[in-house]
C-alpha positions as CSV (number, residue, x, y, z in Angstrom):
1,X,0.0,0.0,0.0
2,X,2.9,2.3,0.8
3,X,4.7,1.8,-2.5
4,X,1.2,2.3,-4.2
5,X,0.7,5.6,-2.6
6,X,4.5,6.8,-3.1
7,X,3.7,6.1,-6.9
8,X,0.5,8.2,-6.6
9,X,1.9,11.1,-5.0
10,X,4.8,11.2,-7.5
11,X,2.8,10.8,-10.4
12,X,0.6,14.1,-9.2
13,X,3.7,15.7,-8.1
14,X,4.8,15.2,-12.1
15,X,1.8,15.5,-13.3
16,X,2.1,19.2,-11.8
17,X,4.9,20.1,-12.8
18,X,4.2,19.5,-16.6
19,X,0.8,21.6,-16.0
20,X,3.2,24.5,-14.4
21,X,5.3,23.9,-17.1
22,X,3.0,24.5,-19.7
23,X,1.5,27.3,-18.1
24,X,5.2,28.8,-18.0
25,X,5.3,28.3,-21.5
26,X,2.4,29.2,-22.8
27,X,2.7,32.9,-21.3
28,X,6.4,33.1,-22.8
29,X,4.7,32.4,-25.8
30,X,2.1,34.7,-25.5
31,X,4.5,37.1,-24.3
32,X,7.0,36.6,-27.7
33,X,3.5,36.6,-29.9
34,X,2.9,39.9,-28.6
35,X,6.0,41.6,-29.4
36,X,6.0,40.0,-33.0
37,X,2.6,40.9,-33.3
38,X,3.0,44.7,-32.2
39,X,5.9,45.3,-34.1
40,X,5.1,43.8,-37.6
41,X,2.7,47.3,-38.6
42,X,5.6,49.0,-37.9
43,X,7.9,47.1,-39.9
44,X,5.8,46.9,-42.8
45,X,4.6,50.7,-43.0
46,X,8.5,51.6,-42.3
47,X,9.3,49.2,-45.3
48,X,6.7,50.6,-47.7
49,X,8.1,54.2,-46.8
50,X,11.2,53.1,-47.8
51,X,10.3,51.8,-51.2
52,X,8.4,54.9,-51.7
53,X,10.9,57.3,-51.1
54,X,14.1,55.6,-52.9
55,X,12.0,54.9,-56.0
56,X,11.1,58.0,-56.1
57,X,14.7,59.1,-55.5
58,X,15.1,57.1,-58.5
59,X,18.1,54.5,-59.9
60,X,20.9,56.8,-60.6
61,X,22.9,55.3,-57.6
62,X,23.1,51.7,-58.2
63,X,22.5,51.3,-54.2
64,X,19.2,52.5,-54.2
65,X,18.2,49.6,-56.3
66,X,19.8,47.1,-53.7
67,X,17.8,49.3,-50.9
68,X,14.8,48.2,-52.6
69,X,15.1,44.8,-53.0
70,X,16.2,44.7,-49.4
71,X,13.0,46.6,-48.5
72,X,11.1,43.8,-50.6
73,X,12.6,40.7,-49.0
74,X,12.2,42.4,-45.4
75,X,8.5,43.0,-46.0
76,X,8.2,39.3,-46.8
77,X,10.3,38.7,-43.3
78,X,7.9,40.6,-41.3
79,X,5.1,39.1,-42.9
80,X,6.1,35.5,-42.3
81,X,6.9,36.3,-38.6
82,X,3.9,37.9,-38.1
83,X,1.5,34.9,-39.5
84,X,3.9,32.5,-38.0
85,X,2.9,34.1,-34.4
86,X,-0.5,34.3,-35.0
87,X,-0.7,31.2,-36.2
88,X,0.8,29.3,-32.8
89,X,0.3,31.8,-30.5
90,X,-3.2,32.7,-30.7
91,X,-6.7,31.5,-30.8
92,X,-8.0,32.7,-34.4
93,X,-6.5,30.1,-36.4
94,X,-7.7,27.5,-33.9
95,X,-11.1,28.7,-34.2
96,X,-11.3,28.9,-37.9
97,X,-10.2,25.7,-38.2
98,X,-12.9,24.7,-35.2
99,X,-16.0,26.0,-37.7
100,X,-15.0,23.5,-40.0
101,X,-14.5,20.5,-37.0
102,X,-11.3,20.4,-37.8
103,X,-8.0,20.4,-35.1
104,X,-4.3,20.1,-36.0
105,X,-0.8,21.0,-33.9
106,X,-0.8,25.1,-34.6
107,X,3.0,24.9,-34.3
108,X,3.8,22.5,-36.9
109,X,0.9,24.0,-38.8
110,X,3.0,27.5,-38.5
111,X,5.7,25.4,-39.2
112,X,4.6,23.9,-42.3
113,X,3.0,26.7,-43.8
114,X,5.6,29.9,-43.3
115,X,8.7,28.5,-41.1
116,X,10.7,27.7,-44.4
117,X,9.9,30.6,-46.5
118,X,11.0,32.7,-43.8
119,X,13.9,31.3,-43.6
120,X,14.4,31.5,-47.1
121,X,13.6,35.4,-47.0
122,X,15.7,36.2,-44.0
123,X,19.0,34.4,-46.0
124,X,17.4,36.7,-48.7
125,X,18.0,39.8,-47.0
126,X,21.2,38.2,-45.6
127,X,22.8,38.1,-49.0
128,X,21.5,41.3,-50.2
129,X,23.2,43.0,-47.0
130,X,26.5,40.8,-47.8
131,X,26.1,42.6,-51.5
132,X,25.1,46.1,-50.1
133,X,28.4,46.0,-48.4
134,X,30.2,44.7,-50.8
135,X,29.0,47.5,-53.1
136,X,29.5,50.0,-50.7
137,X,33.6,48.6,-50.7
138,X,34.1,48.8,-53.8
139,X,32.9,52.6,-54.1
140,X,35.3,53.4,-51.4
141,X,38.2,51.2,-52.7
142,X,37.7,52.3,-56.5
143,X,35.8,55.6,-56.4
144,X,36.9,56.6,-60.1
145,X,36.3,53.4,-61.5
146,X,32.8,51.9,-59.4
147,X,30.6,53.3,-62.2
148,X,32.4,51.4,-64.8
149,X,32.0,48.0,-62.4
150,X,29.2,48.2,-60.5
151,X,26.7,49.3,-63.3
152,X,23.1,49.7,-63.1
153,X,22.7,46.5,-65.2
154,X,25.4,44.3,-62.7
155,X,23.3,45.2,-60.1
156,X,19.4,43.8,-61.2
157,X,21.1,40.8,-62.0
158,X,23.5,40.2,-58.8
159,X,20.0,41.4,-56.9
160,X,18.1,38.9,-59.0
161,X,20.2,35.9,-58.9
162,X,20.3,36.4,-55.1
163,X,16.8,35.9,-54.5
164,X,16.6,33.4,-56.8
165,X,19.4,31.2,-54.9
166,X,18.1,32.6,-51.4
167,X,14.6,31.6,-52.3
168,X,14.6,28.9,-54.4
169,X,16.0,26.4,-52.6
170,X,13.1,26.3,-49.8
171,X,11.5,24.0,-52.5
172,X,14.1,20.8,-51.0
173,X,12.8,21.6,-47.7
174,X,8.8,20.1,-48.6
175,X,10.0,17.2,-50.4
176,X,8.6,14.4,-48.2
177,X,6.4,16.6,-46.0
178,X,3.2,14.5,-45.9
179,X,-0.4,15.7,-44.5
180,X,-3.2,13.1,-43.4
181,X,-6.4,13.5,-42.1
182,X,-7.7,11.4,-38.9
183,X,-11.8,11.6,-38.4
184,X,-12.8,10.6,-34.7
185,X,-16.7,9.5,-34.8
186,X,-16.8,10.8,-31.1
187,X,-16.3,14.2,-30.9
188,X,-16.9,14.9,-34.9
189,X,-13.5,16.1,-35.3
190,X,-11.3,15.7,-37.8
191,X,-7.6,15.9,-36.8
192,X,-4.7,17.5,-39.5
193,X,-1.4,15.7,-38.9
194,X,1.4,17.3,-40.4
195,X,4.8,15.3,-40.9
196,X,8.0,14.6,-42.9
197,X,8.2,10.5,-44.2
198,X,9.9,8.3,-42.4
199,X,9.0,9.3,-38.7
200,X,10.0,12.9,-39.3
201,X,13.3,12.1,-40.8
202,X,15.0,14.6,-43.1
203,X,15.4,13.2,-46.8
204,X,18.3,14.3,-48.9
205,X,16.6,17.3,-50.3
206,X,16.1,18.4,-47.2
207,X,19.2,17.6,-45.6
208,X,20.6,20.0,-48.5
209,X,18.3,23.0,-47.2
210,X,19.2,22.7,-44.4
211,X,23.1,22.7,-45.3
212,X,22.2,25.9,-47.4
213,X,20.2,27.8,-45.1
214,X,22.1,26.6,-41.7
215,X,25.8,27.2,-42.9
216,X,26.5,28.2,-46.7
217,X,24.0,31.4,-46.5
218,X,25.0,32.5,-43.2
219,X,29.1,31.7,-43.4
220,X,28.6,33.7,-46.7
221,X,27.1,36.4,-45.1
222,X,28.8,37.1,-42.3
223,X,31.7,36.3,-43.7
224,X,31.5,39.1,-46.3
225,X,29.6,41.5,-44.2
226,X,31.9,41.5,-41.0
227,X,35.2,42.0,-43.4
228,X,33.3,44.9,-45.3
229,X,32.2,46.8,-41.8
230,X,35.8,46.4,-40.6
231,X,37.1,48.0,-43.6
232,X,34.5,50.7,-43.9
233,X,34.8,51.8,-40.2
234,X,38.9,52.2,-41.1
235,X,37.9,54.0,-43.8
236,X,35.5,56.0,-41.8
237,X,38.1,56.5,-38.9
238,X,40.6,57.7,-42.3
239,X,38.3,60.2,-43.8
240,X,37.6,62.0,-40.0
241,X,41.1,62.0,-39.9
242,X,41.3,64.1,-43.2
243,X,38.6,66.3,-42.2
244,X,40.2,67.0,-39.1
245,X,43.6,68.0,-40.5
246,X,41.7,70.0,-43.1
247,X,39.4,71.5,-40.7
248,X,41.3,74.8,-40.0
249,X,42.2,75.3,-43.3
250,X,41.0,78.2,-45.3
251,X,39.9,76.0,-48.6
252,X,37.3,78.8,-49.8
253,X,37.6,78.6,-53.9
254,X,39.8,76.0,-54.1
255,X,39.2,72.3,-55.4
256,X,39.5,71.2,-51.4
257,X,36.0,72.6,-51.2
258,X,34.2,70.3,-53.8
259,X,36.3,67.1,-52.2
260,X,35.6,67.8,-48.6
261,X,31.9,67.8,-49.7
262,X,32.5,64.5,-51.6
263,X,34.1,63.1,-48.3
264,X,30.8,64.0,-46.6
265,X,28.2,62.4,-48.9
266,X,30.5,59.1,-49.1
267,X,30.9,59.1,-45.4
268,X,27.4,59.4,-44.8
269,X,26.6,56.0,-47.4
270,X,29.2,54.3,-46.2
271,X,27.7,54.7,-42.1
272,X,24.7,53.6,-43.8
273,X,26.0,50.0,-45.1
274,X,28.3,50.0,-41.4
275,X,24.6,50.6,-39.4
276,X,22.8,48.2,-41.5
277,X,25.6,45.2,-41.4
278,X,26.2,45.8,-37.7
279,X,22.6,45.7,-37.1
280,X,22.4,42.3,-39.5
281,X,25.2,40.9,-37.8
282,X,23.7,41.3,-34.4
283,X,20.0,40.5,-35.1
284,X,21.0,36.9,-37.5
285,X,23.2,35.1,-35.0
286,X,19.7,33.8,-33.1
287,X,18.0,31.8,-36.4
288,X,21.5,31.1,-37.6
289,X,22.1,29.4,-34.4
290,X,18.6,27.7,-33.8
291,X,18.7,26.6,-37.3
292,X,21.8,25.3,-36.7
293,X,21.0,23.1,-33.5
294,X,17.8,22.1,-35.1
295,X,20.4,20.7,-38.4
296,X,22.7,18.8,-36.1
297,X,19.8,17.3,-33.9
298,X,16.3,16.0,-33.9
299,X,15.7,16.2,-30.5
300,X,15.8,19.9,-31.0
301,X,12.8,19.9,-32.8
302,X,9.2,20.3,-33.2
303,X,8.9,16.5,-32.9
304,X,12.0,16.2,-30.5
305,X,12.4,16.1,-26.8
306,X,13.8,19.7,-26.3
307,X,10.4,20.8,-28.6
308,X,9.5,23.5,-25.7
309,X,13.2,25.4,-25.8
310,X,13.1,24.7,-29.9
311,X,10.0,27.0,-30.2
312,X,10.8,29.7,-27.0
313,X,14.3,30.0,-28.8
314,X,12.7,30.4,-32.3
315,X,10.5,32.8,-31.1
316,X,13.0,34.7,-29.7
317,X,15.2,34.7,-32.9
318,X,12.1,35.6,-35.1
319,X,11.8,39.3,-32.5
320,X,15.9,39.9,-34.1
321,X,14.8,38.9,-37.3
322,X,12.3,41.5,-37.6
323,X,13.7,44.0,-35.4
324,X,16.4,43.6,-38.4
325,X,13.7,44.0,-40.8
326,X,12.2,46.8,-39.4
327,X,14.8,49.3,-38.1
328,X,16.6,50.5,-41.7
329,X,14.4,53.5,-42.0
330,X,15.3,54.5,-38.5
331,X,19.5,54.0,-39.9
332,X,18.0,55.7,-43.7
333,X,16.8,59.0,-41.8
334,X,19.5,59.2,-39.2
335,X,22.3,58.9,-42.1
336,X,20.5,59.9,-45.4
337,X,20.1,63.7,-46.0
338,X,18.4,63.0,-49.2
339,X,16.7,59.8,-47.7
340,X,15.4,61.9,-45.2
341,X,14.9,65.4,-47.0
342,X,12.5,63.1,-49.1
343,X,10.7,61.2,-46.7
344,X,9.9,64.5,-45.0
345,X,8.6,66.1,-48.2
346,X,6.3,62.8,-48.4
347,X,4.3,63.9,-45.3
348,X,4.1,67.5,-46.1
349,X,2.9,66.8,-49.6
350,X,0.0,65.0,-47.5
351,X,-0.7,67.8,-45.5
């Protein structure tokens, strides 16, 4: 009788603990959800504003075209995120489904449905900020000769053939994905199960995604990011230098005059790219690394043993992700004078 009752107690003391547990969880959830939620409008207007104002800038600065496409691919970012948390995190997808008597997992459903393709839009943008800096090198390394390189033409196709390799790909990642449908006479339900083949085991073409999207992309990008910023802030640090020396100098009519003003406007592009691929760099280490973990082992999965940490940890990298998405109009108007002049002329036109 003892040992009957020891078992009892311990299997209400357990059973509590999971209850606590998922109460924990559900309000981190909720919590994460929130913020995603909240801060997606935000994103997306800021976005918009930005394609607005540099297309009406226009193209004569090859950059401008890459700030558009990276305005595109983060709108897509913010948009994933933000159906991602409403699909998992709250109750309108659940009851939708519920009209029709129909039930499934709302985190593999989220999964299924917009996990990969934002993935495949955040590598996106991370490519497009590894060619933004790139760009932005080369103007300072070559200045005489970047219009002769990096021509208007170079740049739709690099900008093209980056979303087509950054996108692409998320095809590999639904081969074998499987969806079956499970009635239950009792409660007039019919439950959606969501799956890969084999008991959840990756395939080939999905082992490659993940290879792509867990360590070519993100090597490549930070790779070519991090060695841009360090050479742009030296650059920086060399043109204050120059400006400092020059400073006291009585320039007036001389050609010192039209290069100290070309040393401003390149200085104030090139703290653009720096803001932006410090601000990438930052924000894309959390997916990079829960992508990674997830790649290396299925327990650290939706269908694994550490699936409570796998989602809190996702959630938490998908707040950086779009916190990365969102905050280049912020680093556009602090750094931009024609950025901003023009944004500002947007709103009093409205008035």
């Amino acid at each position: 009788m003892d040992r009957n009752a020891n078992d009892t107690i311990s299997g209400l003391v357990s059973s509590n603990y999971l209850t606590q547990m998922q109460e924990i969880f559900n309000m981190v959830i909720s919590i994460i959800a929130c913020i995603i939620i909240g801060m997606g409008p935000v994103g997306i207007a800021g976005n918009i504003l930005n394609l607005i104002v540099f297309l009406s800038l226009g193209f004569s600065e090859t950059i401008h075209m890459s700030y558009v496409a990276l305005a595109i691919s983060d709108i897509g970012c913010i948009l994933t995120t933000v159906w991602s948390s409403l699909t998992a995190s709250t109750k309108i997808v659940e009851a939708i489904l519920a009209r029709y008597r129909m039930k499934t997992d709302l985190v593999m459903l989220a999964n299924f449905t917009v996990a990969w393709p934002h993935l495949a839009l955040s590598r996106t943008t991370a490519l497009l900020t590894a060619w933004i800096s790139f760009e932005r090198c080369v103007c300072v390394f070559l200045p005489t000769r970047v219009k002769l390189i990096i021509t208007p033409r170079l740049t739709k196709t690099v900008i093209s053939v980056l979303y087509v390799i950054g996108c692409c790909p998320v095809v590999f990642a639904y081969v074998g994905f499987t969806t079956e449908m499970k009635f239950d006479p009792v409660t007039n339900f019919t439950t959606l199960l969501l799956f890969t083949h084999k008991r959840n085991q990756l395939n080939t073409f999905n082992q490659f995604a993940f290879l792509l999207y867990a360590v070519v992309y993100p090597v490549i990008s930070w790779v070519v990011v991090a060695i841009s910023a360090v050479f742009l802030i030296l650059k920086l640090k060399q043109s204050a230098r120059w400006r400092d020396a020059n400073s006291r100098v009585n320039i007036a009519g001389s050609s010192l005059v039209r290069q100290k003003k070309m040393f401003s406007k390149e200085a104030r592009v090139t703290k653009t790219v720096v803001l932006i691929a410090c601000t990438f760099i930052f924000c894309s280490f959390p997916i990079s690394a829960t992508v990674l973990m997830g790649s290396m082992g299925r327990e650290y999965s939706l269908g694994g043993q550490y699936r409570f940490i796998m989602i809190i940890f996702g959630g938490i990298s998908y707040i950086f992700t779009e916190f990365n998405s969102s905050i280049n109009i912020a680093i556009y108007a602090l750094t931009a004078t024609k950025f901003r002049s023009a944004l500002f002329g947007l709103f009093q036109k409205r008035r």
